[in-house]
C-alpha positions in Angstrom: -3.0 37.3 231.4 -5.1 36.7 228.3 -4.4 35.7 225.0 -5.3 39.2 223.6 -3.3 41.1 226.6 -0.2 38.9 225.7 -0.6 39.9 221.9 -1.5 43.1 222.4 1.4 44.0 224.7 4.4 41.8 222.1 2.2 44.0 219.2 3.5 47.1 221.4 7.1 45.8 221.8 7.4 45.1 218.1 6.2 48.6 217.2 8.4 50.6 219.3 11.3 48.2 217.8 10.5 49.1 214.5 9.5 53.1 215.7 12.9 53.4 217.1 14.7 51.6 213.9 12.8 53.4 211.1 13.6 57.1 213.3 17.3 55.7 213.6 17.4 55.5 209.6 16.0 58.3 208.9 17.9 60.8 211.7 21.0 58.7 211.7 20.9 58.8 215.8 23.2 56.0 216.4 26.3 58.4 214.7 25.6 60.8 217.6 26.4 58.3 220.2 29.7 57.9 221.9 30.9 54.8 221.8 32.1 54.3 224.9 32.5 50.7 225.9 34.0 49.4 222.9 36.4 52.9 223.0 37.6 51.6 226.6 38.1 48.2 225.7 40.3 49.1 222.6 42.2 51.1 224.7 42.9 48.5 228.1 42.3 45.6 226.5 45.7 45.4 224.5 47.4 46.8 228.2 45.6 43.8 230.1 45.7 41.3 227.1 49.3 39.5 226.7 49.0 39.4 223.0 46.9 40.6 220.0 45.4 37.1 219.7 43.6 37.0 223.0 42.6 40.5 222.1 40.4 39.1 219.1 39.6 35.8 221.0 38.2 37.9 224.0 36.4 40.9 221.7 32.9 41.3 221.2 33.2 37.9 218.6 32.8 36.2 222.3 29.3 37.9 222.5 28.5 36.1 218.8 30.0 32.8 220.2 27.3 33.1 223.4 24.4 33.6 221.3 25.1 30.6 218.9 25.6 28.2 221.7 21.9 29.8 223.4 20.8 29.1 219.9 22.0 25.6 220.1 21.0 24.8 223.2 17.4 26.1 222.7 17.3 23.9 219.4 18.2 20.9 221.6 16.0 21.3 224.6 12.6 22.2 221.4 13.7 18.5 220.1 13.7 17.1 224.0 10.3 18.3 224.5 8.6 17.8 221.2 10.2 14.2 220.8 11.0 13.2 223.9 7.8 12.0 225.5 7.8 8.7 224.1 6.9 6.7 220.9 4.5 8.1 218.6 1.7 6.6 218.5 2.1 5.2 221.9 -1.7 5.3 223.5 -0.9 4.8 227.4 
């Protein structure tokens, strides 16, 4: 792929992102949908859950947890590879 292909086709992505957003503000579309995940997991998780504190513990909060330690992570393998190929300056 090209330079211009890849920037072309991330211009597309970001444009239907917004599209979708900007239609989603305006129409309000996301009160039409059922919400049918969280709905079911209200409803079993305090059957399957021995108390209310593994019920917050085990909520969507543990999506937020996964995405700060990918975040982390990430951060810590940009320093590996920017500083870990040796001293600066180092002219072998």
């Amino acid at each position: 792929m090209s330079n211009t292909t890849i920037r072309n086709l991330l211009a597309a992505i970001l444009t239907a992102i917004f599209s979708v957003t900007l239609f989603d503000a305006i129409y309000h579309i996301s009160d039409m949908i059922y919400p049918g995940v969280s709905l079911i997991y209200n409803t079993l998780g305090t059957k399957i859950a021995p108390n209310m504190v593994t019920v917050v513990i085990f909520d969507f909060r543990a999506y937020d947890t996964l995405g700060e330690s990918i975040i982390l992570l990430t951060a810590g393998l940009v320093v590996l590879l920017i500083f870990g190929r040796g001293l600066l300056g180092d002219k072998r």
